[in-house]
N, C-alpha and C positions, 0 to 999 in steps of 0.2 A: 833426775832420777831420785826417787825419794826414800831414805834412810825409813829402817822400820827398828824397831826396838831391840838389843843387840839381848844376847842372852843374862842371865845375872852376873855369868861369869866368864872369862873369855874361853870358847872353847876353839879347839885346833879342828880342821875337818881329817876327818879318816878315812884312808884306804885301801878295801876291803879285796881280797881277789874270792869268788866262793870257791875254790877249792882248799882256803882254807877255812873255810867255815862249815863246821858239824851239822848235817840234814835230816830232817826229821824231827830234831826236835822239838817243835814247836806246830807243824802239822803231820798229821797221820798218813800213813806210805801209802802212794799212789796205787792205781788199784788192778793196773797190768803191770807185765815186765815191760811190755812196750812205751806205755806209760814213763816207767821210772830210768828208761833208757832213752826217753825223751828230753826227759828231764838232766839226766846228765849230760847229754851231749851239751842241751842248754846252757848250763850253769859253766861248763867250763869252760866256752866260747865266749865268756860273759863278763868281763873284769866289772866290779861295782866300786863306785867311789859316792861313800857319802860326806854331806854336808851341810852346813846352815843356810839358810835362805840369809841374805846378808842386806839387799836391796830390794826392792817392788817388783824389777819384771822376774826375780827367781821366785818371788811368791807367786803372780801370774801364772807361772811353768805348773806350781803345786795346783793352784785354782783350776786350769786344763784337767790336768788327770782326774783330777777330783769329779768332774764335772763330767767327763767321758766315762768314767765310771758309774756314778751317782746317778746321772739322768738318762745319757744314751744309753748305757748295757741296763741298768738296776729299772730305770724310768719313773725317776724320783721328780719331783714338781719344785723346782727353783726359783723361787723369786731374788733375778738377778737385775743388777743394775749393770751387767759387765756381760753381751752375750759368749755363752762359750764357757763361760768360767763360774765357779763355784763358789759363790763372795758371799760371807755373812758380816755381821759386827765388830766380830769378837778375831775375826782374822790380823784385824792391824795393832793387837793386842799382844798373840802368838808369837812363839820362834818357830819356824816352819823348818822340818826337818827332811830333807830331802837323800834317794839313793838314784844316782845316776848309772847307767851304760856308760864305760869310760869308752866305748868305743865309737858312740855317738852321740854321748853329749846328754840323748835324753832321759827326761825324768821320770821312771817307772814307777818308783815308790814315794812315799809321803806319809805323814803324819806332825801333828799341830801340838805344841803342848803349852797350855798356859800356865804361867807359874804364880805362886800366893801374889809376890808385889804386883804384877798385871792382871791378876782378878780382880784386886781391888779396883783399881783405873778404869778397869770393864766395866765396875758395876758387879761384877759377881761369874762365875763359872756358866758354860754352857749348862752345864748337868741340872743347874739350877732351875732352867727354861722347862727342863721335864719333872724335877721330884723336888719335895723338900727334902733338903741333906742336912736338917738343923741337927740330925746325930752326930754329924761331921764333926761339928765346929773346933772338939780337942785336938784335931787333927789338920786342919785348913791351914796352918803356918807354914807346916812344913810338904804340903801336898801341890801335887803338880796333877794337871788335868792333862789327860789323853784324848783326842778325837779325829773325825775324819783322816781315819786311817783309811790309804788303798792304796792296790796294786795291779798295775796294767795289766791285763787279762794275758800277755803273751810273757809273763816274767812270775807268777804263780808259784813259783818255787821255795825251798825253805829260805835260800843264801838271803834272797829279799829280804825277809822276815827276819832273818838273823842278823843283818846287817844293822836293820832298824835298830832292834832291840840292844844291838851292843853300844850303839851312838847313843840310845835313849840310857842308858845306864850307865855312862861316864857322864852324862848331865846328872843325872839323878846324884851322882857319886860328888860331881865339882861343887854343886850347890849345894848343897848339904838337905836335901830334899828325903824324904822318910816313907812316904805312901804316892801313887797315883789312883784317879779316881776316873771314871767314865762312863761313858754309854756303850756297851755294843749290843752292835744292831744283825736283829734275827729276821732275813726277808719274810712277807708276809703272802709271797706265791710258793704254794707247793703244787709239785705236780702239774704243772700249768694253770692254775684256777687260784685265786686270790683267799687266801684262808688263816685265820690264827689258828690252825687245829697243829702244825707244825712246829710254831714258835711256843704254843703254851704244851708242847708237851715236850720241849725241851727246857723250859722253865721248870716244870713237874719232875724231869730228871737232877738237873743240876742244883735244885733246891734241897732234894733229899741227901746231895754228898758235899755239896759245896755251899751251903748257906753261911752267912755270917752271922757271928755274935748278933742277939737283940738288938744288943746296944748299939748297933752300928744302922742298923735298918733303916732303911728308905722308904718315901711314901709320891708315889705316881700321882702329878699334877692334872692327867689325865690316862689312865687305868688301859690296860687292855682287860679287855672282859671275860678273865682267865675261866670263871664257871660257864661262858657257854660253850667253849670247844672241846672237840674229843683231846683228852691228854697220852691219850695212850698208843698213840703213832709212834713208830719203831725208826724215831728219824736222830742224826746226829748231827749235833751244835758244827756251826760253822768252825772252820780250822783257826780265826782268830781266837773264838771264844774256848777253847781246848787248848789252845796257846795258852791263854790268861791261867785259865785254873790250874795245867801245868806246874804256870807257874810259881803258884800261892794264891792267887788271886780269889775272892769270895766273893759271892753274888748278893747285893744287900736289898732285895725286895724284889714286889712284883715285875712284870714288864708294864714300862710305859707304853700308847700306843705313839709315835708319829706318823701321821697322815699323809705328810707332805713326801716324807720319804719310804711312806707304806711298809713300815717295817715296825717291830717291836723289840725296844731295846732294855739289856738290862742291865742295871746299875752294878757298876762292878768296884771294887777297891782291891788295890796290892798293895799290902806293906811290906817294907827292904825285908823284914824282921819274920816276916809266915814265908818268905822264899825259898825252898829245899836248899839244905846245902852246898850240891854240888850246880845251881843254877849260881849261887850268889859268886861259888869262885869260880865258875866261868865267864859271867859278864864283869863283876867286879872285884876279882880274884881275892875275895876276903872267904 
């Protein structure tokens, strides 16, 4: 079984029950009572136990969901060497972070993050493959990449999402890590019909409240072609990306398009330091 690169620093794994973890915060309240009483019976039936992917086949388990999400529900185009699984380059580079079902073992949630010393070794960041981020660079020592975030369509919940993020924020904290930088991606089906009029008029939104400094701005490797679609569709950003700006997070340019996973993503940065205060002393009680 084959050893994958342990994280910078040694982290303990955590376990989460979601009735203690606060809901809502991080996505917007479900939209029946039915709904949100779905949702709780869920969540409390549900102990979560997160942790590091530590060997190959727990990475495998991330690549699955990855992949049942991505291609079967999203119907994104993989070119895979692994059928079944969601394998790029830049994977045996990562620390794969994983939230299990303590009650069966399996892996519902996921998210990858590369750190400065393993970008190097990569060759450089995913985010790279879509923009130039040479505004980054004062920033890239202490930045951690975020991607291929998901979550099993039957666990949709906040507890997921806050589980992640509290794991993601004791790395941030042990490493001495200062910004994360990423892609998130805006599907490119509205309505049933394949359209950028969706994504670029939630570009159009979040650009007018959440733009970043100039000085930080991105520039798409290959562009979505934000002037030919209607911007003015009355639609709202996925619940990661509402998460993000939440939580400090700033949008640094256009949306790129990807093809393969028919989506248009936009570049995002959070640093520790733009976090509201009451995010900072919940995840990392400063």
């Amino acid at each position: 079984m084959k050893d994958i690169p342990v994280p910078t620093l040694a982290l303990s794994p955590t376990q989460l029950m979601p009735s203690q973890l606060p809901r809502g915060s991080l996505h917007p309240s479900l939209p029946t009572p039915l709904a949100k009483a779905d949702e709780e019976r869920q969540t409390q039936s549900s102990a979560l136990k997160v942790s590091w992917a530590k060997h190959l086949d727990e990475v495998r388990e991330a690549q699955r969901l990855r992949y049942a999400v991505f291609a079967d529900e999203m119907g994104a185009r993989l070119s895979n060497t692994l059928p079944g699984h969601d394998v790029d380059r830049f994977d045996d580079f990562c620390e794969h972070l994983l939230v299990r079902d303590e009650a069966t073992d399996q892996v519902v949630g996921t998210y990858r993050l590369l750190t400065p010393v393993q970008a190097k070794r990569a060759g450089g960041l995913y985010t790279q493959t879509e923009f130039n981020i040479d505004a980054l660079s004062s920033l890239t020592s202490k930045m951690v990449e975020l991607g291929r975030s998901c979550v099993h369509a039957d666990y949709r919940h906040g507890a997921v999402i806050m589980a992640l993020w509290g794991a993601l924020a004791q790395f941030m904290q042990r490493n001495q890590l200062s910004s994360m930088v990423g892609c998130a991606s805006i599907p490119m089906l509205h309505q049933g019909r394949v359209s950028g009029d969706a994504a670029v008029s939630i570009w159009h939104q979040v650009s007018q409240t959440h733009l970043a400094d100039q000085k930080w701005h991105v520039f798409a490797h290959t562009p979505l072609p934000v002037t030919q679609f209607d911007l003015a569709l009355n639609v709202e950003p996925p619940a990661l990306i509402k998460g993000y700006l939440r939580l400090g997070a700033r949008v640094l340019g256009a949306p790129a398009w990807d093809p393969d996973f028919n989506t248009a993503d936009l570049p995002m940065l959070l640093r520790i330091e733009d976090m509201p205060s009451r995010y900072r002393k919940h995840f990392l009680g400063a």
